[in-house]
N, C-alpha and C positions, 0 to 999 in steps of 0.2 A: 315568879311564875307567870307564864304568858294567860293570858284571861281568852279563854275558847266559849263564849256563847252557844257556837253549832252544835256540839257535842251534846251527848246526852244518856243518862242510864237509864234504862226500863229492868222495872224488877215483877217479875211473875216468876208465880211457882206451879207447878203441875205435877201431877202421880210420876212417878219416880220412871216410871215404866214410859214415858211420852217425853218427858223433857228431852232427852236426846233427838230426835224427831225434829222436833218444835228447831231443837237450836240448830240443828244442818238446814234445815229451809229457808231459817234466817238468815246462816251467813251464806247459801248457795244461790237465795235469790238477793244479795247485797241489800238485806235489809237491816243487816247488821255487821259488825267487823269482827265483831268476836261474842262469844256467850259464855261465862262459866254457870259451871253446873254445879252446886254445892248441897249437900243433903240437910236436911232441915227438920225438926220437930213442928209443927202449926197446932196450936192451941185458939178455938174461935167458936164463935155461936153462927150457926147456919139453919135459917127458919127455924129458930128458935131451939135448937137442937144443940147441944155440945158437941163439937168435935174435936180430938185428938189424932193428929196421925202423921204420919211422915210423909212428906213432900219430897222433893227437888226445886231451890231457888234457881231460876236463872237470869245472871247477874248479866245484862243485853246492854251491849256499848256500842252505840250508831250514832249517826246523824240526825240530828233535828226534823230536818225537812222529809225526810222518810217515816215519824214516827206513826201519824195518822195511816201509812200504808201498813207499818212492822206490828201495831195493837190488832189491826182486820184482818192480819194473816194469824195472828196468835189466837184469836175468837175460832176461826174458821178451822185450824188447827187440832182446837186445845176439847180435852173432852168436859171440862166443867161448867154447867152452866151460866156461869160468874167467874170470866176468867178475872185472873189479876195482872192489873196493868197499872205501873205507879212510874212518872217519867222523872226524873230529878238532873239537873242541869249539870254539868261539868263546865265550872267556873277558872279554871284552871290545869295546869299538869308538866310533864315532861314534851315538850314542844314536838320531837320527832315523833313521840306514840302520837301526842294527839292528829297532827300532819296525816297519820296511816291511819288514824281514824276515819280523817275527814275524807277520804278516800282519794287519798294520793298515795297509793301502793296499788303493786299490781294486780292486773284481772285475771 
């Protein structure tokens, strides 16, 4: 496997009802190259409060050097006070995706 540093996944979730939104702006303003959307149950303590409730993950595959732009467009976006934003590296992959990641595919 070719070892890809730049790459990168960001994982937030938001009301089911917004995630779509969120992820057009991302890939429309090239803050990201792709987003899945995948439904989610979230179980957490929020000031001190239990919550239960369904989500939308969206699984955000971009580039590194965009991420500090892609987390300020997702705050400004996103309706939650505390959006989530968790960035984990792509260490690896299929060389052609990661390539059309790094944005060498068309505009």
């Amino acid at each position: 496997m070719e070892e890809k540093r730049d790459a990168v996944v960001v994982l937030s979730t938001a009301a089911e009802r917004e995630a779509g939104t969120i992820a057009r702006a991302l890939v429309e303003e090239d803050l990201a190259a792709c987003v899945n959307i995948v439904h989610v149950h979230s179980c957490y303590l929020w000031k001190g409060v239990y919550a239960d409730e369904d989500e939308a993950l969206m699984i955000i595959k971009a580039r590194k050097d965009v991420v500090d732009r892609l987390i300020d467009r997702i705050k400004g976006l996103h309706s939650y006070e505390l959006p989530e934003a968790i960035v984990l590296p792509i260490i690896g992959g299929y060389p052609p995706y990661l390539a059309w990641l790094a944005g060498e595919r068309e505009k």
